[in-house]
CHARMM-style PDB file with segment names, atoms N, HN, CA, C and O in Angstrom:
ATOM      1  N   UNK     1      -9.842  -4.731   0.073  1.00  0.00      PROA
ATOM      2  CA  UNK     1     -10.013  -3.736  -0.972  1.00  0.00      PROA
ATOM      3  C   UNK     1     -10.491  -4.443  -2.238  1.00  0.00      PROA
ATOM      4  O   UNK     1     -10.246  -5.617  -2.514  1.00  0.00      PROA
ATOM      5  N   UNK     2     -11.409  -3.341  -3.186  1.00  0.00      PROA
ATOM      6  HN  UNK     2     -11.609  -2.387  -2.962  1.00  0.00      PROA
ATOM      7  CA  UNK     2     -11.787  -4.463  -4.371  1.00  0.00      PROA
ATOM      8  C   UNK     2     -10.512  -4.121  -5.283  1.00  0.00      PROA
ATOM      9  O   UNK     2      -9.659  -3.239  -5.180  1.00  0.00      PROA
ATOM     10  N   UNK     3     -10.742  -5.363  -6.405  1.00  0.00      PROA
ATOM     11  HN  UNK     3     -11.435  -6.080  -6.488  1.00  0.00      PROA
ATOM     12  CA  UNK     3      -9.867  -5.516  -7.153  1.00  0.00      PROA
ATOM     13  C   UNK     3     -10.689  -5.152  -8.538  1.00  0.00      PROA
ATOM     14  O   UNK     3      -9.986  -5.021  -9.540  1.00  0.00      PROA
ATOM     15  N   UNK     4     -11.882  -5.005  -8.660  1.00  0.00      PROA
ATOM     16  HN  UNK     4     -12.453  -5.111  -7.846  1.00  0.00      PROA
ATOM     17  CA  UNK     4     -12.382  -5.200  -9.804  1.00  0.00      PROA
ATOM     18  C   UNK     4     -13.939  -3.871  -9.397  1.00  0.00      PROA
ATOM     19  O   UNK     4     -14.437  -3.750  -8.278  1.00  0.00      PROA
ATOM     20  N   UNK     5     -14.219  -3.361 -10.203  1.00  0.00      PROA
ATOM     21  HN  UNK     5     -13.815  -3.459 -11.112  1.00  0.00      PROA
ATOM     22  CA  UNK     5     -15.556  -2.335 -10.137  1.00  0.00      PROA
ATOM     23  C   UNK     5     -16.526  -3.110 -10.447  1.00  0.00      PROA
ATOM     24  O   UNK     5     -16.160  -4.274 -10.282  1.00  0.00      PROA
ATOM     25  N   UNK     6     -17.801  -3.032 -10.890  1.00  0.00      PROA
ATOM     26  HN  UNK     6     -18.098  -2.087 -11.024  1.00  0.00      PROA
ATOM     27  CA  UNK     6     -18.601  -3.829 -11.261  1.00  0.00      PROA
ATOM     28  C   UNK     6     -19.459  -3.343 -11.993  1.00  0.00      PROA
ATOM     29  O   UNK     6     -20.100  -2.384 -11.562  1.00  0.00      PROA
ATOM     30  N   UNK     7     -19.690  -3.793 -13.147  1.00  0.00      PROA
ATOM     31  HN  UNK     7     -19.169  -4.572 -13.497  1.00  0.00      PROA
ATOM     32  CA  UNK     7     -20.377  -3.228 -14.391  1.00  0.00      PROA
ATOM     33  C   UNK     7     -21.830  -2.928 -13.866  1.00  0.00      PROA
ATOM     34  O   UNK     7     -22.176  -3.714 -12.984  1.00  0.00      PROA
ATOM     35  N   UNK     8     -22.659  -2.077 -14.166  1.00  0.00      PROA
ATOM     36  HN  UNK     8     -22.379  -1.438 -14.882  1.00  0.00      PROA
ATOM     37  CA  UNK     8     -23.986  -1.583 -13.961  1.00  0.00      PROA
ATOM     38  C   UNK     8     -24.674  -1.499 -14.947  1.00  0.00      PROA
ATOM     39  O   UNK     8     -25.817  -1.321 -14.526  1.00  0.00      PROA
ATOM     40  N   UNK     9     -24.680  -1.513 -15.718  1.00  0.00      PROA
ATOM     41  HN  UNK     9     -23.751  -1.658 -16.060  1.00  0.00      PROA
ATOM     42  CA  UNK     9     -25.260  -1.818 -17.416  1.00  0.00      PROA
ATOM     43  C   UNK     9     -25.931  -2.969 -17.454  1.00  0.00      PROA
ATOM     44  O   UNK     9     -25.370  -4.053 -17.295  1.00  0.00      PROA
ATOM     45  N   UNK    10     -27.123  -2.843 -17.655  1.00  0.00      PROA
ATOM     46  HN  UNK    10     -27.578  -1.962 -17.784  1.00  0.00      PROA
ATOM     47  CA  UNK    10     -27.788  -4.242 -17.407  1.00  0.00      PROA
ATOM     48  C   UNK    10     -28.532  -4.321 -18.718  1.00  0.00      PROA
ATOM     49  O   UNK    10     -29.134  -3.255 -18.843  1.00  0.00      PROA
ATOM     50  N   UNK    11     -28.786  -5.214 -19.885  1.00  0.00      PROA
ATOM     51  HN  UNK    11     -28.296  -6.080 -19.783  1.00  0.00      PROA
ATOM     52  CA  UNK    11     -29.553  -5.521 -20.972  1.00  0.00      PROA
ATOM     53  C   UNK    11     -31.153  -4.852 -20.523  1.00  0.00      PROA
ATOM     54  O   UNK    11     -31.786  -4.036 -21.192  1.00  0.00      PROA
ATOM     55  N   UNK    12     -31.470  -5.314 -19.524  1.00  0.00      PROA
ATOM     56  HN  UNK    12     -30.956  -5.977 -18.981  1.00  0.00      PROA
ATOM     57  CA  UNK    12     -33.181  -5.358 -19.382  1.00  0.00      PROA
ATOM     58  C   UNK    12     -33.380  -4.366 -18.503  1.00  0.00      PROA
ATOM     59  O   UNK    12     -34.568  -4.065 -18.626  1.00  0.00      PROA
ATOM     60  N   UNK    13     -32.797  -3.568 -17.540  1.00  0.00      PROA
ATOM     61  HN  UNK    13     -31.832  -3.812 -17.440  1.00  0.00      PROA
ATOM     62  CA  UNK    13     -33.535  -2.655 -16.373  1.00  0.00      PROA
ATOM     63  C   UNK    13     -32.409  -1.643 -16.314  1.00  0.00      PROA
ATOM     64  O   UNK    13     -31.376  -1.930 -16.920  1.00  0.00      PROA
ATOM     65  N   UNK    14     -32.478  -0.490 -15.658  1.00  0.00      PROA
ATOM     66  HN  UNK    14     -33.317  -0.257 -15.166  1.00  0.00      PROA
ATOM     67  CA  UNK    14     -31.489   0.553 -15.292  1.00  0.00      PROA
ATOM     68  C   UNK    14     -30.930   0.004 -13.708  1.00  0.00      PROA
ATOM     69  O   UNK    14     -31.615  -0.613 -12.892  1.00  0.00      PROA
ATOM     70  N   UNK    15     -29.848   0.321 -13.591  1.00  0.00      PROA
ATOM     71  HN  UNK    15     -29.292   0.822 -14.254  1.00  0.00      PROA
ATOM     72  CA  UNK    15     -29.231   0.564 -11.823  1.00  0.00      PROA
ATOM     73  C   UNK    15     -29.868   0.824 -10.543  1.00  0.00      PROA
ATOM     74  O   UNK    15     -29.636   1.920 -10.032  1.00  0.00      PROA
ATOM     75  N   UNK    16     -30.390   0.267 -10.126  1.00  0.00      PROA
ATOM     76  HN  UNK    16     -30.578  -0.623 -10.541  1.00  0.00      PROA
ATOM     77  CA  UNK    16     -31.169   0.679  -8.511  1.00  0.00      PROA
ATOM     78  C   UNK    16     -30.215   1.869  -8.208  1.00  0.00      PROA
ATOM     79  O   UNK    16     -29.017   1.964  -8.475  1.00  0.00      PROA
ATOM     80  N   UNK    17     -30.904   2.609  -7.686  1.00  0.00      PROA
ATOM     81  HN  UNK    17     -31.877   2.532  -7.469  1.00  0.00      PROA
ATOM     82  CA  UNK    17     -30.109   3.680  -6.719  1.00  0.00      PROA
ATOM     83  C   UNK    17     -29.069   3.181  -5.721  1.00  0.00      PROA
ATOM     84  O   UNK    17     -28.077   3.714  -5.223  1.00  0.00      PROA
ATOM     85  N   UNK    18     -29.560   2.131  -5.612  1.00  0.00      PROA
ATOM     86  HN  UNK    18     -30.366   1.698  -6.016  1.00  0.00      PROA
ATOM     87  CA  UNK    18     -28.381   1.308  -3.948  1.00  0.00      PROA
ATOM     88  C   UNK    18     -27.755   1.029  -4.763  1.00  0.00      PROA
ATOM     89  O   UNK    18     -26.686   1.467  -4.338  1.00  0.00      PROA
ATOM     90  N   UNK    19     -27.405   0.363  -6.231  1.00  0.00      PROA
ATOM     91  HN  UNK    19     -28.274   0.007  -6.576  1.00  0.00      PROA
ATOM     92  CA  UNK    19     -26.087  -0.461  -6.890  1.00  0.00      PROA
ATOM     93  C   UNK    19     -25.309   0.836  -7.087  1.00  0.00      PROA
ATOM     94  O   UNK    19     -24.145   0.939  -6.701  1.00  0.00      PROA
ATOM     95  N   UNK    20     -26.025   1.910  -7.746  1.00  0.00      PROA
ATOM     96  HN  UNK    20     -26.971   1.826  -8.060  1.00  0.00      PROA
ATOM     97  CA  UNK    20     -25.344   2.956  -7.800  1.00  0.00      PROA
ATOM     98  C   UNK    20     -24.566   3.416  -6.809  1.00  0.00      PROA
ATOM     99  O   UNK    20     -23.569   4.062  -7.135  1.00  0.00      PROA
ATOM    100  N   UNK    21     -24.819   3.211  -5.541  1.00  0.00      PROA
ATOM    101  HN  UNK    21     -25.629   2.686  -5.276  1.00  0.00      PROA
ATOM    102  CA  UNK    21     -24.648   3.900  -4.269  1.00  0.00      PROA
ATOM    103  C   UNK    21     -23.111   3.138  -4.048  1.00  0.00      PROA
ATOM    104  O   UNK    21     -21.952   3.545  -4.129  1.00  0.00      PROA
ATOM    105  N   UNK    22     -23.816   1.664  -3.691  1.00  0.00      PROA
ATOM    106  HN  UNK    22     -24.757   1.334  -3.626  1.00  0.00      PROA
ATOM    107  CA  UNK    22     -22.538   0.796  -3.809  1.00  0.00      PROA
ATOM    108  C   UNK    22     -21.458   1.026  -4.816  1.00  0.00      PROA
ATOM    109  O   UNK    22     -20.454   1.425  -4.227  1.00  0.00      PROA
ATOM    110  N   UNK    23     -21.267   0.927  -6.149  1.00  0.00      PROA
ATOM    111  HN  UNK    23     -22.083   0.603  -6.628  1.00  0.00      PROA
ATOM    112  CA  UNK    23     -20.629   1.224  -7.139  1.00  0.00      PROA
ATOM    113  C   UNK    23     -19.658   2.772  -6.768  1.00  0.00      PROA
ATOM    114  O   UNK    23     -18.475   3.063  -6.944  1.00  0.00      PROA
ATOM    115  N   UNK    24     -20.676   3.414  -6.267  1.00  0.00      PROA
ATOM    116  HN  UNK    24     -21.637   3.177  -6.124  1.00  0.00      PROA
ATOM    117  CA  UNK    24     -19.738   4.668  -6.181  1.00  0.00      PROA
ATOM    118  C   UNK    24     -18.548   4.698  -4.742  1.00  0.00      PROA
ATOM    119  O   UNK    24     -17.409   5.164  -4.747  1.00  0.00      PROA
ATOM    120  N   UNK    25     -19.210   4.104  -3.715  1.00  0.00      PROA
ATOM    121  HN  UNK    25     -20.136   3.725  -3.711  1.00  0.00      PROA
ATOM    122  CA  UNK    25     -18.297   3.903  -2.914  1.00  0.00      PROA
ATOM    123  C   UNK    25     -16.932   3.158  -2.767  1.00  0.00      PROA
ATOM    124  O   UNK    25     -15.899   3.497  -2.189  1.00  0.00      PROA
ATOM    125  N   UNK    26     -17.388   1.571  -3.767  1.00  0.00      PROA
ATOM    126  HN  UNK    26     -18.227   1.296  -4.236  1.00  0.00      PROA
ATOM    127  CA  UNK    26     -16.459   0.642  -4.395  1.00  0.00      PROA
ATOM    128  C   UNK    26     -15.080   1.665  -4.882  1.00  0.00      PROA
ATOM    129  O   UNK    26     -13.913   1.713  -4.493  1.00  0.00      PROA
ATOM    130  N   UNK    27     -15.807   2.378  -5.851  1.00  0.00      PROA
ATOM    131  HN  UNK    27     -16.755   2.339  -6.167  1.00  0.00      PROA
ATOM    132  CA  UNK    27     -14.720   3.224  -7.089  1.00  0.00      PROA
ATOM    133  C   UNK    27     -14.058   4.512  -5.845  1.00  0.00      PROA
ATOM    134  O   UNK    27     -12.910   4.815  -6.171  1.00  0.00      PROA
ATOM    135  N   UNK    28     -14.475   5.181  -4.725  1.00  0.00      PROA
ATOM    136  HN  UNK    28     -15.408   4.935  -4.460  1.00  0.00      PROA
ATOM    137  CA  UNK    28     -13.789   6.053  -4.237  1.00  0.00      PROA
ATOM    138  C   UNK    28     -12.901   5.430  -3.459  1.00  0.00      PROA
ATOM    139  O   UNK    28     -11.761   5.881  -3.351  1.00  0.00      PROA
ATOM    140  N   UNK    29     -13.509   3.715  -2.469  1.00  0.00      PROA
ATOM    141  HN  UNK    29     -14.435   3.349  -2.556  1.00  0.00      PROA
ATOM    142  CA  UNK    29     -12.495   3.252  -1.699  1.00  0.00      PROA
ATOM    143  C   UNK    29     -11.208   2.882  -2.647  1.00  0.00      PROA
ATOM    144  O   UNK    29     -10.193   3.197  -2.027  1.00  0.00      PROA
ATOM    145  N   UNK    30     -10.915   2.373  -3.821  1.00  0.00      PROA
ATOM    146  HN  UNK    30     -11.740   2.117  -4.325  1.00  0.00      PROA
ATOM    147  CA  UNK    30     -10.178   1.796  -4.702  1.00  0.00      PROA
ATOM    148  C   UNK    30      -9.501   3.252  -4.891  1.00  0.00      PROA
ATOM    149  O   UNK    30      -8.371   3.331  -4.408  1.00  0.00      PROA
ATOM    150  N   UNK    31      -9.931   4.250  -5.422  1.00  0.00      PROA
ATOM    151  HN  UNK    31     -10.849   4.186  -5.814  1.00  0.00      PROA
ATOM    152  CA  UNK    31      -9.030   5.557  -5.456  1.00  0.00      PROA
ATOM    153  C   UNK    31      -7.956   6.184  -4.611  1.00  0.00      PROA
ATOM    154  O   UNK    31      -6.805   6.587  -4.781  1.00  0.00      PROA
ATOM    155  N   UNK    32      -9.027   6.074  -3.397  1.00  0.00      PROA
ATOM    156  HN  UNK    32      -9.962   5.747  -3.259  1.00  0.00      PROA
ATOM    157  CA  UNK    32      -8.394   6.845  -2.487  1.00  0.00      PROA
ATOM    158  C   UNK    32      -7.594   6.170  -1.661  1.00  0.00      PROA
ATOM    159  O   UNK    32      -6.931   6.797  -0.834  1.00  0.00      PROA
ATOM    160  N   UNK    33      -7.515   4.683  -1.751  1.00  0.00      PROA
ATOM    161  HN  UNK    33      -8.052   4.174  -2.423  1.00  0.00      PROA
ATOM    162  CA  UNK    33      -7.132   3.539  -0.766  1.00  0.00      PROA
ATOM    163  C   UNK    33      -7.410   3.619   0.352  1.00  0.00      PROA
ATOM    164  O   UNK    33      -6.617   3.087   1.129  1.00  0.00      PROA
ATOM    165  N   UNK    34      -8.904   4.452   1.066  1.00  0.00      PROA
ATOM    166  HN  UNK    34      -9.549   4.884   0.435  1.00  0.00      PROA
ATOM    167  CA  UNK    34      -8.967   3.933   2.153  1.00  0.00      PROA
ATOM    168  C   UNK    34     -10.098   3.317   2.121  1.00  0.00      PROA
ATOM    169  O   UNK    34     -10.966   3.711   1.341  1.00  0.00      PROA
ATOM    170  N   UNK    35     -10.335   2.158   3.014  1.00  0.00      PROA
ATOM    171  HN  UNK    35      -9.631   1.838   3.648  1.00  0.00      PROA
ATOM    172  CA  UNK    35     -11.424   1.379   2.798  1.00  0.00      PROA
ATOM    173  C   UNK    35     -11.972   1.893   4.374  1.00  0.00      PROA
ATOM    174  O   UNK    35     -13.137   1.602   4.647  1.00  0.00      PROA
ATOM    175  N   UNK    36     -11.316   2.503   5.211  1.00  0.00      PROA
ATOM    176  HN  UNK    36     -10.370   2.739   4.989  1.00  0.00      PROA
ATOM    177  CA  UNK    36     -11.869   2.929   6.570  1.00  0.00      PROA
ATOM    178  C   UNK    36     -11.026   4.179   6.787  1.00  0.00      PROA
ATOM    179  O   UNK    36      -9.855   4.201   7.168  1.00  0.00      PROA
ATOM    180  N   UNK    37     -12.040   5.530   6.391  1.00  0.00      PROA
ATOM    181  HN  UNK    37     -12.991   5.512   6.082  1.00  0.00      PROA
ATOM    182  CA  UNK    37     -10.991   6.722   6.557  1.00  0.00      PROA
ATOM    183  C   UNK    37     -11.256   7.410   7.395  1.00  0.00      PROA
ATOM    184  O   UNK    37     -12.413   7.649   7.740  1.00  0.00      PROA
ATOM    185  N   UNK    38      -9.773   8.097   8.146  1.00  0.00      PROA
ATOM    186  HN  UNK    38      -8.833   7.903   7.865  1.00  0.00      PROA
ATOM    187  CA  UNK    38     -10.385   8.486   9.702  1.00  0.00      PROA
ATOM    188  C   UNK    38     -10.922   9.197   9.505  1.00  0.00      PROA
ATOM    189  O   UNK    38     -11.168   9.573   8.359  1.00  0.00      PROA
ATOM    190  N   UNK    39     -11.408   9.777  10.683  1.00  0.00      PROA
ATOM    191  HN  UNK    39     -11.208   9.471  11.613  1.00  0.00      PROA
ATOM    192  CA  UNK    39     -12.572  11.017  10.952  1.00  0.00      PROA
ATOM    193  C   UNK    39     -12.001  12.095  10.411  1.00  0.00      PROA
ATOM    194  O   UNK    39     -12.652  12.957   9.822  1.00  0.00      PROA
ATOM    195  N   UNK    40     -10.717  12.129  10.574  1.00  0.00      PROA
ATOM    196  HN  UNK    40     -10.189  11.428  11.052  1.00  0.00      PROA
ATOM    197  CA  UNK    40     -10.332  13.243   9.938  1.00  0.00      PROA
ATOM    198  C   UNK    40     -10.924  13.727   8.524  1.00  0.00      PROA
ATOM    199  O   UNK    40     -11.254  14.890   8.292  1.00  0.00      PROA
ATOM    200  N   UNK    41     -11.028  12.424   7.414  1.00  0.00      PROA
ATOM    201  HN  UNK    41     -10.760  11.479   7.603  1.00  0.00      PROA
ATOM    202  CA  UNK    41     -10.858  12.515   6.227  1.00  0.00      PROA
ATOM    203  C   UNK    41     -12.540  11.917   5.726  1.00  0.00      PROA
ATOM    204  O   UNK    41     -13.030  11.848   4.599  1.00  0.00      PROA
ATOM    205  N   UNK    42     -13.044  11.594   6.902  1.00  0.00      PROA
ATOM    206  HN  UNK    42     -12.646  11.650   7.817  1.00  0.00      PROA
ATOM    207  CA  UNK    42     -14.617  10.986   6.916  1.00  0.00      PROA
ATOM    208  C   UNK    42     -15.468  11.766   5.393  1.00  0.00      PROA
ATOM    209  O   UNK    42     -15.680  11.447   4.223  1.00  0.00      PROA
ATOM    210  N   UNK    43     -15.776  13.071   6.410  1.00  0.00      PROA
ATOM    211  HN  UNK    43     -15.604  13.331   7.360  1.00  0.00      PROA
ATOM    212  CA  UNK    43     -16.633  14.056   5.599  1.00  0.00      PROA
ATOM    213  C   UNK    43     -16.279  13.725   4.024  1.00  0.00      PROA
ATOM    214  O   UNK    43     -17.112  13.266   3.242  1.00  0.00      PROA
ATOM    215  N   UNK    44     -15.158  13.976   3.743  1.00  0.00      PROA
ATOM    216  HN  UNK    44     -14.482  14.349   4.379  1.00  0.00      PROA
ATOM    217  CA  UNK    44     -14.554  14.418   2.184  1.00  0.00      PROA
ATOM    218  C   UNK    44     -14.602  12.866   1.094  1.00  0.00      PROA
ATOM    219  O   UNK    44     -14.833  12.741  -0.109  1.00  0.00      PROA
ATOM    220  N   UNK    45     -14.257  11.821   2.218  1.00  0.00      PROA
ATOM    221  HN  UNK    45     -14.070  11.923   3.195  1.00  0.00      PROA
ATOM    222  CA  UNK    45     -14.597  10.658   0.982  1.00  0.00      PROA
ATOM    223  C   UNK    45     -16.490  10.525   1.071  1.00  0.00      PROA
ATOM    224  O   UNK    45     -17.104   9.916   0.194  1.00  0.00      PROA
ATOM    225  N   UNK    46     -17.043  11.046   1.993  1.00  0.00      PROA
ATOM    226  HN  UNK    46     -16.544  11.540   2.705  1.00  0.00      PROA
ATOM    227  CA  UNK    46     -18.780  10.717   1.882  1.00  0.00      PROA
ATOM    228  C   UNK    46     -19.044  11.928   0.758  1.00  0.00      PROA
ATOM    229  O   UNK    46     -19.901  11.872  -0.124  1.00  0.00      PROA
ATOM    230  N   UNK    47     -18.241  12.886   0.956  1.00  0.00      PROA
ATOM    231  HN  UNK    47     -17.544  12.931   1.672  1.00  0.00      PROA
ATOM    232  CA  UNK    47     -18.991  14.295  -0.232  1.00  0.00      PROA
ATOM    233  C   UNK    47     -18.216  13.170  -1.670  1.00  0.00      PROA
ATOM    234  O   UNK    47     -18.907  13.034  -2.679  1.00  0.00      PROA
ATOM    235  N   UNK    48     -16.983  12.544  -1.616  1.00  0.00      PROA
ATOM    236  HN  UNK    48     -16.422  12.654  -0.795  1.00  0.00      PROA
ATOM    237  CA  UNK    48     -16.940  12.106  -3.033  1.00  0.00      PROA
ATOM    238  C   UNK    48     -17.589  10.967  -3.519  1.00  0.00      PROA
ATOM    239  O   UNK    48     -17.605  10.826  -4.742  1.00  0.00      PROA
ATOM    240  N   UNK    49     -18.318   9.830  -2.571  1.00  0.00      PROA
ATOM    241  HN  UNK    49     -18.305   9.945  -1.578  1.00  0.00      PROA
ATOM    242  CA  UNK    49     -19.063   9.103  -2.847  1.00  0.00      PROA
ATOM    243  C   UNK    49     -20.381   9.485  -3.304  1.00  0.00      PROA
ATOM    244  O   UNK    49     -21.001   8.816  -4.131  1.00  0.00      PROA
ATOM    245  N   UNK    50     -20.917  10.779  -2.667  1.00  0.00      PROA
ATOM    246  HN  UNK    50     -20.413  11.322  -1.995  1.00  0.00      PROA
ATOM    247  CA  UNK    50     -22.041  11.341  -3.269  1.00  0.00      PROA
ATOM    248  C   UNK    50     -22.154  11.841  -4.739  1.00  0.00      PROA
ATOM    249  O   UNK    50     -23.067  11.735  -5.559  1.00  0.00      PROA
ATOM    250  N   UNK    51     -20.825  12.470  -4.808  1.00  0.00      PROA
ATOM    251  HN  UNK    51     -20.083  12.556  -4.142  1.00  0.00      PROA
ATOM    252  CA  UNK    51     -20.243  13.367  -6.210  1.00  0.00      PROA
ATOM    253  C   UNK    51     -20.249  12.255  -7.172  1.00  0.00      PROA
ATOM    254  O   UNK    51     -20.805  12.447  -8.253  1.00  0.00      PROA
ATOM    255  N   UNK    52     -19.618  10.940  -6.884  1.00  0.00      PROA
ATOM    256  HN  UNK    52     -19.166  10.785  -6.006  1.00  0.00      PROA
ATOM    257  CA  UNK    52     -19.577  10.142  -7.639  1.00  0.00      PROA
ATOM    258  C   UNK    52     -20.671   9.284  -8.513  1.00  0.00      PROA
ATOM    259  O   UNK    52     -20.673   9.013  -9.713  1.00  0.00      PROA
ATOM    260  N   UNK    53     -21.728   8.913  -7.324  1.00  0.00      PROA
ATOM    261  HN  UNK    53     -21.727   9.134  -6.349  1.00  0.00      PROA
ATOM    262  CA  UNK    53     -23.257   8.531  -7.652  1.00  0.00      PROA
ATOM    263  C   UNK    53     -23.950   9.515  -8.102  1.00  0.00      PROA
ATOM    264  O   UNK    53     -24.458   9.064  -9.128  1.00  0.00      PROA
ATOM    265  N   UNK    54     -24.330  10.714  -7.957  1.00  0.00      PROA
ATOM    266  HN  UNK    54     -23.917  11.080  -7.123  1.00  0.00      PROA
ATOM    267  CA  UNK    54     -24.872  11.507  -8.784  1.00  0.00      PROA
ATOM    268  C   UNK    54     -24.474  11.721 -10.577  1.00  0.00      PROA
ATOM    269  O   UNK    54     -25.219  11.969 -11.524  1.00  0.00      PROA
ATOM    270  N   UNK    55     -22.789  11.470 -10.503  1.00  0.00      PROA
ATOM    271  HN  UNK    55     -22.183  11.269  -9.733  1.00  0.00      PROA
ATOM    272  CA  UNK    55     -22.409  11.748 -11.714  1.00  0.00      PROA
ATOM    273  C   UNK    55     -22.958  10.110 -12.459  1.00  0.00      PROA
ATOM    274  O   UNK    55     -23.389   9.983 -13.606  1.00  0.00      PROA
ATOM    275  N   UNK    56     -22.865   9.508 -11.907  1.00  0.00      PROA
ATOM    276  HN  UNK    56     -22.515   9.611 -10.975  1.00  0.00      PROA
ATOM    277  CA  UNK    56     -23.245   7.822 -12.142  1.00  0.00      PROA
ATOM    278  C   UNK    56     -24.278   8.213 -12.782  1.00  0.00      PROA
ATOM    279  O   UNK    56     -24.232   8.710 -13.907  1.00  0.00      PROA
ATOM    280  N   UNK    57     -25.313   8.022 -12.116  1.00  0.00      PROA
ATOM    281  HN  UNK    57     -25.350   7.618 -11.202  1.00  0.00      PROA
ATOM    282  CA  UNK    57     -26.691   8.697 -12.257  1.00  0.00      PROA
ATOM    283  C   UNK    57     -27.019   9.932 -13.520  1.00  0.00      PROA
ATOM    284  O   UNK    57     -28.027  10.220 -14.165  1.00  0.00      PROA
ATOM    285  N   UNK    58     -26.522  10.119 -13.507  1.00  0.00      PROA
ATOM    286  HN  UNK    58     -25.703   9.885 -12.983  1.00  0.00      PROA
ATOM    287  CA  UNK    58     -26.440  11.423 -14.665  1.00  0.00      PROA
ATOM    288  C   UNK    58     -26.109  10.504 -16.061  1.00  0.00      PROA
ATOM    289  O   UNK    58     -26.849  10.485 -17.045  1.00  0.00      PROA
ATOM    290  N   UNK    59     -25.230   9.980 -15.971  1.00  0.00      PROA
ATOM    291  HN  UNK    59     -24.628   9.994 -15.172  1.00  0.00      PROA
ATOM    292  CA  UNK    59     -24.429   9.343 -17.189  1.00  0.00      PROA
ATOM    293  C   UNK    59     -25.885   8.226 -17.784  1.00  0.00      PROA
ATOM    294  O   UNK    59     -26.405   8.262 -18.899  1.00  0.00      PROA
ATOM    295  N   UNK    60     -26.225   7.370 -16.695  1.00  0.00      PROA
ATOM    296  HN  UNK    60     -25.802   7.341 -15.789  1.00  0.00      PROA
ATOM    297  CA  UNK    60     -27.398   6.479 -16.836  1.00  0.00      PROA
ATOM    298  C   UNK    60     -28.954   7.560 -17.589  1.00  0.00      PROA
ATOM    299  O   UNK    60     -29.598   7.498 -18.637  1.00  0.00      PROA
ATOM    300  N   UNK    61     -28.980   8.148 -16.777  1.00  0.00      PROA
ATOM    301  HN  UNK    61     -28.457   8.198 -15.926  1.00  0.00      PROA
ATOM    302  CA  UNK    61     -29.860   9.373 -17.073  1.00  0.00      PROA
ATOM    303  C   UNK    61     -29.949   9.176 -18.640  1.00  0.00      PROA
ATOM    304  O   UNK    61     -30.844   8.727 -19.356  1.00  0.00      PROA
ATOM    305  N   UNK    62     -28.876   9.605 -18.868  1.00  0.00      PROA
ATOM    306  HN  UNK    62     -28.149   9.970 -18.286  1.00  0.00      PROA
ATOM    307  CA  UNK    62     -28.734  10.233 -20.524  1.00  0.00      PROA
ATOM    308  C   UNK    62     -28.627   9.317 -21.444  1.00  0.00      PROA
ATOM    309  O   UNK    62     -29.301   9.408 -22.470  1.00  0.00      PROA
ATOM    310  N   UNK    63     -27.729   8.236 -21.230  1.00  0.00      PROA
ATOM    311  HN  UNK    63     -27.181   8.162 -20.397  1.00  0.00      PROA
ATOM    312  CA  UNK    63     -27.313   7.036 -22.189  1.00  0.00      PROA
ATOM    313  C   UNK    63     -28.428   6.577 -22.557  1.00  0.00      PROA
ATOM    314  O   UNK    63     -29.464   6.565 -21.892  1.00  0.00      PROA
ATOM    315  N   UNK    64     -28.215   6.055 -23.969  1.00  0.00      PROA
ATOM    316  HN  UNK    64     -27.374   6.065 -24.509  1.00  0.00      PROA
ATOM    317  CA  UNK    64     -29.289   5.562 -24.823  1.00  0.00      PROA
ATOM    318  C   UNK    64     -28.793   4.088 -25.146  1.00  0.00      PROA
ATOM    319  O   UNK    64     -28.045   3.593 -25.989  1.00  0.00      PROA
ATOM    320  N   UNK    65     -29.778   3.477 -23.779  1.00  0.00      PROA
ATOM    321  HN  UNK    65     -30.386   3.878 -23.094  1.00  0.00      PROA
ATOM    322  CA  UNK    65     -29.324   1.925 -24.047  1.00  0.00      PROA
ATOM    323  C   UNK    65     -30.608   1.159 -25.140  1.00  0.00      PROA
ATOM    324  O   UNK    65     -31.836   1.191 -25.065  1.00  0.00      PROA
ATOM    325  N   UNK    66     -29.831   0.610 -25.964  1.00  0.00      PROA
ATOM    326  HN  UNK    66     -28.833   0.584 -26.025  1.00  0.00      PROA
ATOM    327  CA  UNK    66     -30.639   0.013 -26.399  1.00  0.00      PROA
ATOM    328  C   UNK    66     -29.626  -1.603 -27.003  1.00  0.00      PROA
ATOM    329  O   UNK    66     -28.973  -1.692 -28.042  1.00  0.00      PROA
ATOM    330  N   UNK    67     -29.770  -2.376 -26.232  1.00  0.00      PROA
ATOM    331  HN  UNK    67     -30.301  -2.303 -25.387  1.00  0.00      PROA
ATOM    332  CA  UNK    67     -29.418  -3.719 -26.861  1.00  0.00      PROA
ATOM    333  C   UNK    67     -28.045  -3.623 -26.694  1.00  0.00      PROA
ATOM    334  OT1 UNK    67     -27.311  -4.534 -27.077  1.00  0.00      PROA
TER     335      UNK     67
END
């Protein structure tokens, strides 16, 4: 399990879609504590990994990085 998230904020470029992707899965396995969830519970952590990167994505979207 991670112990730590990993910053996505980069000085010079925005987030690849895959760091995003990664990042969001990182932050739902750490939530939800499962790092392998059964089938039972499959569907619902992939709809919150999606929920999660989109909102990622959104936030990047908007923020006004500058320096």
């Amino acid at each position: 399990m991670c112990r730590n998230i990993k910053k996505l904020r980069f000085p010079d470029r925005a987030p690849t879609d895959d760091e995003i992707s990664m990042a969001a899965r990182q932050y739902v396995r750490k939530v939800s504590g499962y790092r392998q969830p059964s089938r039972a519970n499959e569907d619902t952590i992939e709809q919150a990994v999606v929920a999660v990167a989109v909102a990622t994505q959104k936030m990047f979207d908007e923020l006004l990085i500058k320096g």
